[in-house]
N, C-alpha and C positions, 0 to 999 in steps of 0.2 A: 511952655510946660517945663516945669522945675524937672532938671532929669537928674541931679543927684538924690533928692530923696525917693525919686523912683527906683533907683536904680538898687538902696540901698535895701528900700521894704522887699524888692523883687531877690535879691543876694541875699537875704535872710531865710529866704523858704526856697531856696534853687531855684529857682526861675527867673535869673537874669539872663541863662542864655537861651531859653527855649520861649520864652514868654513873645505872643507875637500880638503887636499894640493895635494892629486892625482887628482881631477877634472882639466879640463883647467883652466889655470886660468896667470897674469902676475901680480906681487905684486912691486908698484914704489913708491920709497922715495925720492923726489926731484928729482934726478939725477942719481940715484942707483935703480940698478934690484936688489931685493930683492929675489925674489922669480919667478919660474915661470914651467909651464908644458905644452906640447901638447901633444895630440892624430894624430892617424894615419888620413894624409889628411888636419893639420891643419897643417900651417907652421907661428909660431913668431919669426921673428928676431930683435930685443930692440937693439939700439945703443947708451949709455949712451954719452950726451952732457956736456959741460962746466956748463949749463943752464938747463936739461932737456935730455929727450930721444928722438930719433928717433926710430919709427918700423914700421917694414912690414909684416903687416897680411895678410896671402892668403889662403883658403876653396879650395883645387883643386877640379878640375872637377869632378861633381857626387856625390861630401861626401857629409853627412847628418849627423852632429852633434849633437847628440840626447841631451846631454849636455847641457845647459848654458856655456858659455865662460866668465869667471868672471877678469874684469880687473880693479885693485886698484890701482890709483894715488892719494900718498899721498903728504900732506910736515908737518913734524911732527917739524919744526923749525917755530920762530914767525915770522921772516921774509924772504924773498929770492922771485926769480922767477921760475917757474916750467913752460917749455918749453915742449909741448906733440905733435909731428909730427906723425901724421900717413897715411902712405897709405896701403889702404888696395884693395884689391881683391879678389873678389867671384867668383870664375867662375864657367860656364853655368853648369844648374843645382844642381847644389850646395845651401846647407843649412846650417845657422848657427844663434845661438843669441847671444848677448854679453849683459851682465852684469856690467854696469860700474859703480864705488861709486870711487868720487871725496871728498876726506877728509881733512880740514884746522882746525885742534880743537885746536890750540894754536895759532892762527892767529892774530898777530899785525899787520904789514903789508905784503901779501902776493899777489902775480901776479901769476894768471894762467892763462896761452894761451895754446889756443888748434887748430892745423892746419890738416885737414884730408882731402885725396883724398880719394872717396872714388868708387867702379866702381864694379856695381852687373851685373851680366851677364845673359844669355837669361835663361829665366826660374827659375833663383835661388832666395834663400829666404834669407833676410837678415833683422834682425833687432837687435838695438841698445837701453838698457834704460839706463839711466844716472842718480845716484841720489847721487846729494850734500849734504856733511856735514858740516857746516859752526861753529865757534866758534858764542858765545853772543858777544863778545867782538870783537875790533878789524876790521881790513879792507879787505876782502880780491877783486882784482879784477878777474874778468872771462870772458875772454874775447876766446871762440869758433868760430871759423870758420873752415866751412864746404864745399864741392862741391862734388858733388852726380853725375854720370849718371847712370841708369836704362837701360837695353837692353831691347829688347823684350823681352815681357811677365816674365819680372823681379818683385818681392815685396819687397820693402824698407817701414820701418818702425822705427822712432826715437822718444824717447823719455824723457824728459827734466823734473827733478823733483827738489825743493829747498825750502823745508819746515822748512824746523829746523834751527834754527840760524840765522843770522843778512846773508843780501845777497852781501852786500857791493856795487858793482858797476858789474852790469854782463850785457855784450854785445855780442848777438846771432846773428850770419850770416851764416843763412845755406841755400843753393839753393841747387834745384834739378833736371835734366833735365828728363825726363822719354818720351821712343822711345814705338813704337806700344805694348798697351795689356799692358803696367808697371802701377803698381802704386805705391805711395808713400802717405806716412800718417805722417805727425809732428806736434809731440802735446808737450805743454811747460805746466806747473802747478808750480808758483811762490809765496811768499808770503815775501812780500819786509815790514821793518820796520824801526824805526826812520828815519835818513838820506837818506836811500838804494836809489841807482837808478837802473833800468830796464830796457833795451833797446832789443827790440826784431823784428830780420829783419828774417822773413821765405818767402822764394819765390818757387815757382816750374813752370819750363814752359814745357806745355803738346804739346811734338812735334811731336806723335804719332798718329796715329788712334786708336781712344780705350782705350786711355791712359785717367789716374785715379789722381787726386790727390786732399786729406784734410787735408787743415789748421789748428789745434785744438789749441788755447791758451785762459789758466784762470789762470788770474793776482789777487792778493791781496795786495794792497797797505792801511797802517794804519800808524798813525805818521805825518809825514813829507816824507814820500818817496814818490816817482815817479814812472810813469812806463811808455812806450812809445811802441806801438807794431803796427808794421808795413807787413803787410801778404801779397804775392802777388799771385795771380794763372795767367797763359796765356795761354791760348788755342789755337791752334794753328791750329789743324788738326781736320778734320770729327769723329765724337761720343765721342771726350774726356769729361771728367765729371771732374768737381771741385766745392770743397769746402771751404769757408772759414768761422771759428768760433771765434767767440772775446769775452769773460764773463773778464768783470774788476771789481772787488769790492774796496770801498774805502769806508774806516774809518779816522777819525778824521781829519788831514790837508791834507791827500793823496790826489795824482793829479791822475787819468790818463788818456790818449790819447789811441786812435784805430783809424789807418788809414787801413780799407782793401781794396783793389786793384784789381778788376777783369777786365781782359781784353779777347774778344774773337776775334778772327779773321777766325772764318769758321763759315758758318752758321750751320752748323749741330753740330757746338759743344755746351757746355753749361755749365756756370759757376755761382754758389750762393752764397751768405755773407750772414754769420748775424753778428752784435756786440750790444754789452750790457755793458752797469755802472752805477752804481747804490750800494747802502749800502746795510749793513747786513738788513737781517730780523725783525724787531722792535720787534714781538711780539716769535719770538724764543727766541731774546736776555733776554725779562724780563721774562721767562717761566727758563732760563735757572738762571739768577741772583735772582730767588725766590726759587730755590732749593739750594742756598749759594755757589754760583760763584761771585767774581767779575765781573764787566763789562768788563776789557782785557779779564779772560780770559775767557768769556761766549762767549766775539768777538773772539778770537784765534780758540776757538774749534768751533765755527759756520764755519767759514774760512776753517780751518783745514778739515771740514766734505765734505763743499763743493768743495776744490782742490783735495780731496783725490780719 
C-alpha cells in the first residue's frame, strides 16, 4: 500500500495522527484505491476508472455498524478530474454512518463530480457527513449529484460542510423521495469567497403517510461571491411534515438568492419555510476588532461561529 499519498491525503484534513487503518474506512487518490477495510456486514467494492472510481456500498440486512465508515476522496495533483460513482445499499434494518472528507490542497484547476444512488430500506438508519478541504488558491469545481429513496420507516440524514478554503464553483443536486414513516434531514453549511459561486438545489417529495422531511441550508457569501439556494418540499400524502430553512449572510460585494418551494397536495399534510439575508452583526464585529482583529478576520470568525 502506497503510504505517502496516504499519508499525504490523510495530513490535508488532520488525520494523519488519529486516523486508525483497522476502522472502516476507503482512502481515494484521483483514480487510485489507496487504501481500504470492511467489517462483517459491510460490503465495498471500488472500481478504479480512467477518471475516477466506481463503488458499491451495501449494510446487509440487520448489521448495525457501531463505527463511523470513514471515506477520503482525495486529488493530491493541481489539476485533473475526479469521477466518484456510488451506489449504494442499506438494507432493512440496517445501520450505518459514513464519514466523508473531500480533499483538493494543491488545487489549480480541479473538477470533482459526484453521482450516488442511493436506496435506505424499511427501518434502516443511514447517514452521510461530507466535509471539504479546499486549497486558498486555485479552482476547484464540485459538482454532487444525488437520488435518495427512503422505505418505510427508513432515516436518512446528509450533511454538507466547506469552510476552509476558496469554494470555487460547487453545484448540489440531491433529491429525496421518502415512502410511509421515513424521514430525511439535509443540511449544507457554506462559506463562499472572492469570485466563489454556490448553487444549491435540495428537494424531497414526501410520498408517504407520515413521512418527515427538513431543509437546513446556511450560506456565507463575502467578496464578490454568489450564492443561489433553491429547497423544495412536496407533500403529497396525509400527516407528512416539512421543513425548509434558508440563513444567507453577505459581506462586502456578495450577492445572494433563496428561493424556497413548498408545495402540498393533501390537506392533512403540512409544510413550513423560513429564509433570511442579511449581514454580520455590527456590534460583535467592532467588540471583536477592539480586542485587535482585523475587520476580515473579526468577519471570518463571526461567519465561522455562526456556520459551525
Amino acid at each position: 500500500m502506497p503510504e505517502g499519498p496516504v499519508e499525504e491525503i490523510l495530513e490535508s484534513i488532520n488525520l494523519h495522527k488519529s486516523f486508525n487503518r483497522d476502522t472502516p474506512h476507503v482512502v481515494i487518490n484521483a483514480n487510485r484505491v489507496l487504501s481500504s477495510k470492511v467489517v462483517d456486514g459491510l460490503e465495498i467494492e471500488p472500481r478504479e476508472m480512467p477518471d475516477g472510481v466506481r463503488a458499491r456500498l451495501r449494510v446487509a440486512r440487520g448489521t448495525k455498524i457501531k463505527q463511523p465508515v470513514h471515506l477520503c476522496f482525495g486529488m493530491l495533483p493541481e489539476r485533473g478530474i475526479q469521477r466518484i460513482i456510488l451506489d449504494v445499499d442499506i438494507e432493512d434494518e440496517a445501520e450505518v454512518s459514513f464519514m466523508a472528507h473531500c480533499t483538493f490542497p494543491n488545487a489549480v484547476d480541479i473538477q470533482h463530480l459526484m453521482e450516488a444512488e442511493i436506496r435506505v430500506g424499511r427501518n434502516a438508519r443511514y447517514s452521510y457527513f461530507e466535509r471539504h478541504w479546499h486549497s486558498d488558491e486555485g479552482l476547484v469545481r464540485v459538482v454532487p449529484v444525488a437520488r435518495v429513496r427512503l422505505a418505510e420507516g427508513a432515516r436518512f440524514s446528509t450533511e454538507f460542510e466547506l469552510l476552509k478554503g476558496r469554494v470555487g464553483i460547487i453545484d448540489i443536486d440531491y433529491h429525496t423521495d421518502c415512502l410511509a414513516g421515513s424521514s430525511a434531514e439535509m443540511k449544507a453549511r457554506i462559506f463562499g469567497r472572492q469570485d466563489d459561486r454556490i448553487k444549491i438545489k435540495e428537494s424531497a417529495s414526501l410520498d408517504g403517510e407520515a413521512s418527515r422531511a427538513v431543509l437546513v441550508t446556511h450560506i456565507a457569501v463575502r467578496d464578490e461571491a454568489m450564492a443561489e439556494i433553491n429547497n423544495e418540499i412536496i407533500a403529497r400524502a396525509p400527516y407528512s411534515r416539512g421543513h425548509v430553512d434558508c440563513k444567507e449572510i453577505i459581506q462586502g460585494q456578495g450577492v445572494a438568492r433563496a428561493v424556497p418551494v413548498v408545495e402540498v397536495q393533501h390537506p392533512k399534510a403540512h409544510v413550513t419555510h423560513e429564509a433570511a439575508i442579511g449581514s454580520v452583526d455590527s456590534k460583535q464585529l467592532q467588540t471583536l476588532m477592539a480586542r485587535g482583529l482585523s475587520e476580515d478576520e473579526a468577519v471570518d470568525l463571526i461567519i465561522e461561529g455562526l456556520l459551525s
